[in-house]
Backbone as numpy.savetxt, mean C-alpha at the origin, in Angstrom:
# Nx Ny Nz CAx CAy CAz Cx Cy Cz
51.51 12.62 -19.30 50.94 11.34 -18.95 51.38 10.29 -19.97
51.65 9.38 -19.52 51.89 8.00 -20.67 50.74 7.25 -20.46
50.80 6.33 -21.47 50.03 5.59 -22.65 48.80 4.80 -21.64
49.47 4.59 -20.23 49.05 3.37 -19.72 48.29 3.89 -18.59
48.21 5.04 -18.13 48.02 6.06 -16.81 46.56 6.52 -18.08
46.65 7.05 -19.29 45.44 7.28 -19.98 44.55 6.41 -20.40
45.02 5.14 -20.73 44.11 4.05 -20.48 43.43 3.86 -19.19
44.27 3.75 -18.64 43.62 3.69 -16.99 42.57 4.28 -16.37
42.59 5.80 -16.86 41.43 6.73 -16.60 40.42 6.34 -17.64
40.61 5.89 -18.80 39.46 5.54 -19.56 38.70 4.29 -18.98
39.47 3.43 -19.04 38.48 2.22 -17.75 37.73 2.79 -16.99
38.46 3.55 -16.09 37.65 4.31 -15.45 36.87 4.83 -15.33
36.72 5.91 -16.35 35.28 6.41 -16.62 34.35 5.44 -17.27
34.62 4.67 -17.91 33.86 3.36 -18.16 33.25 2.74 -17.09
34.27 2.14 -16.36 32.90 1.95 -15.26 32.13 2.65 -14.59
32.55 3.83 -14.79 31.77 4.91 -13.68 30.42 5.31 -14.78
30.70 5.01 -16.11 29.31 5.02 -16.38 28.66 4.31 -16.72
28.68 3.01 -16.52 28.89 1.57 -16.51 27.44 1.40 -15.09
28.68 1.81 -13.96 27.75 1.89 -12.57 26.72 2.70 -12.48
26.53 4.12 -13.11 25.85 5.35 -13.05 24.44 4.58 -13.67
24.67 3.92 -14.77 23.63 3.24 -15.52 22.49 2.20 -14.38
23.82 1.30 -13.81 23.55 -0.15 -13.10 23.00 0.64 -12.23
23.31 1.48 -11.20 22.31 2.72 -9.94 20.90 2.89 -10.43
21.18 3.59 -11.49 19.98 4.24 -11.96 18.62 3.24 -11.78
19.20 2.40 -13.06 17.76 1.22 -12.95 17.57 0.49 -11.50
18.65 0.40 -10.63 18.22 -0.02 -9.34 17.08 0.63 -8.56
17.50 1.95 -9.05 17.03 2.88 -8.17 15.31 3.05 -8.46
15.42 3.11 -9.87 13.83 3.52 -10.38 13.06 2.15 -10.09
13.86 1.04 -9.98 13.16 -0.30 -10.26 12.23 -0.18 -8.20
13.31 0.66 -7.51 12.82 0.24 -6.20 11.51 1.51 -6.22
11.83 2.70 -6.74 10.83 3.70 -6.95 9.47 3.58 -7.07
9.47 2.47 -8.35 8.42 1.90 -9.34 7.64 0.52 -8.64
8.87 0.04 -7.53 7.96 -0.80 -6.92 6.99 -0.74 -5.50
8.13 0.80 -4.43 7.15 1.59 -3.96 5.87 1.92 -4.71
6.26 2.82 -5.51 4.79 3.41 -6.18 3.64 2.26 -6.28
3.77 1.17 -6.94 2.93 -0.18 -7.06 2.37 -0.51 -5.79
3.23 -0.56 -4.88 3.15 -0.92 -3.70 1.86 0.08 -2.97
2.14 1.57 -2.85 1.18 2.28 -2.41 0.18 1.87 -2.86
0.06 1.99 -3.94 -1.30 1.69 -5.06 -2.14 0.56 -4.80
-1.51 -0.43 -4.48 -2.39 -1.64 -3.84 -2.22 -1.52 -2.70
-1.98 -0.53 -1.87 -2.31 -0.56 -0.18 -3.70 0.35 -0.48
-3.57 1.39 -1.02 -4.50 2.54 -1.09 -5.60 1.69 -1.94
-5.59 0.80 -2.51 -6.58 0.00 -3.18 -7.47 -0.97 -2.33
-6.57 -1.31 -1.62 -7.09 -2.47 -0.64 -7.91 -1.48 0.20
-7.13 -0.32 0.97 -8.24 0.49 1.78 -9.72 0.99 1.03
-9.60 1.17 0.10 -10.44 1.28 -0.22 -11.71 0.65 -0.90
-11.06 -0.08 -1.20 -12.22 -1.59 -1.21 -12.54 -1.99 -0.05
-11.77 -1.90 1.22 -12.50 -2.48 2.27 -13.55 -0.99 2.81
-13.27 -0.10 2.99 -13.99 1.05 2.89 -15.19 0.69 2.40
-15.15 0.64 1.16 -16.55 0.48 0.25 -17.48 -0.74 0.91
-16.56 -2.31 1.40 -17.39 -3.00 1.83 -17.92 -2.60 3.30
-17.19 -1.78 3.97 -17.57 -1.72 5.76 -19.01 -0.71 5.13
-18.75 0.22 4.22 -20.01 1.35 3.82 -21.24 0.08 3.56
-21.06 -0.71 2.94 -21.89 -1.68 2.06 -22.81 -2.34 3.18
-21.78 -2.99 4.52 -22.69 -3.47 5.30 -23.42 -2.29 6.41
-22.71 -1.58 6.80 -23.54 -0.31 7.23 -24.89 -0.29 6.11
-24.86 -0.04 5.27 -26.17 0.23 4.82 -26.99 -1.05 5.01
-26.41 -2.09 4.83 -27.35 -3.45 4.94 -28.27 -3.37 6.28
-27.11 -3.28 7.28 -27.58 -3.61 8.38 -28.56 -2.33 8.90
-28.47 -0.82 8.48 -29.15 -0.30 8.28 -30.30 0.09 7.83
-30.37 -0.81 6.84 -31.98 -1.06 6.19 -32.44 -1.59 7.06
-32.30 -2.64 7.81 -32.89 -3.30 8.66 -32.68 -4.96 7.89
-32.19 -4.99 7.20 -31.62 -6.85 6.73 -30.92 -7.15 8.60
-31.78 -8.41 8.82 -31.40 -9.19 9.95 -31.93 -8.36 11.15
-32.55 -7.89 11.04 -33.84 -7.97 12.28 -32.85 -6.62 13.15
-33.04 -7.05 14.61 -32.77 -5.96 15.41 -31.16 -6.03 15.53
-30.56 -7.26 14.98 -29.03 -7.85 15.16 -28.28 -6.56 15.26
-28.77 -5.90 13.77 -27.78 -4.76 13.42 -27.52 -3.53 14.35
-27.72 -3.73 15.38 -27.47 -2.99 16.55 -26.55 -3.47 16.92
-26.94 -4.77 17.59 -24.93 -5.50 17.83 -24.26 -5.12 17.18
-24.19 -5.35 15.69 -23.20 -5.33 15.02 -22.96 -4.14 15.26
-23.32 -3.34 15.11 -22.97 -1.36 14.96 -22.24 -1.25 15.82
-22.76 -1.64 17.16 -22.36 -1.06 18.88 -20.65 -1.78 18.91
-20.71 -3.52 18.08 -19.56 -3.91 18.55 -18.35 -3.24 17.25
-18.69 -3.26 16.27 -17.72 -2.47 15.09 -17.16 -1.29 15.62
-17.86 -0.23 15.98 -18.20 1.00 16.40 -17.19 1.34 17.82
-16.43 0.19 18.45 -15.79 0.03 19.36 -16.61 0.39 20.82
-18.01 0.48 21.16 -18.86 0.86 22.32 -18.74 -0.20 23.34
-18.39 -0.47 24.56 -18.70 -1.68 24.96 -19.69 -2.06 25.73
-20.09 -2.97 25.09 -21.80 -3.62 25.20 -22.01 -4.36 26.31
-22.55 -3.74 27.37 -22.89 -3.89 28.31 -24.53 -5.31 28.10
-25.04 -4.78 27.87 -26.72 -5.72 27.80 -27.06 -5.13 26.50
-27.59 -6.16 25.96 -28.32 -6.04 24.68 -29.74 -6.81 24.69
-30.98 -5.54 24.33 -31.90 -6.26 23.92 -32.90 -6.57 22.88
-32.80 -7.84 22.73 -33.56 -7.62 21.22 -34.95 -7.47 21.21
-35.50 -7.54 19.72 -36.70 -7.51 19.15 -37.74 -8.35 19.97
C-alpha cells in the first residue's frame, strides 16, 4: 500500500468513529426522550385516575343531593333514559 491509500483508510476510520459517536447520542437522546415521554403519559393517567376516584367518592358521600346519580349513570356510559330526583 502507499502513503496515500493509508491515509485514506485512516480518514476513514475517523469518521466512522466520528459517526458511531454522532448515532449513539442521537440514539439515546431519542431513548431518553421516549422514556420522559411515557413517564408523563403514565403520570397524567394517573392523576386523572386519582381525580375520577376523588369525585366518585364525593358524589358518593352524598355532596350534591340526589345529582350524583346522574353523574354516575352518565360517566359510567348507561344511557339515561328518565331520571328522578329527590
Amino acid at each position: 500500500m502507499i502513503e496515500e491509500e493509508i491515509a485514506e483508510l485512516n480518514r476513514i476510520k475517523e469518521w466512522a468513529v466520528i459517526l458511531k459517536i454522532y448515532y449513539g447520542i442521537l440514539i439515546l437522546s431519542f431513548i431518553t426522550a421516549g422514556l420522559v415521554s411515557l413517564l408523563l403519559v403514565l403520570l397524567s393517567l394517573w392523576t386523572n385516575l386519582l381525580l375520577f376516584l376523588y369525585f366518585l367518592l364525593v358524589f358518593f358521600l352524598g355532596v350534591g343531593g340526589g345529582e350524583h346519580l346522574l353523574f354516575l349513570m352518565i360517566i359510567s356510559g348507561h344511557c339515561l333514559v328518565e331520571f328522578v330526583g329527590e
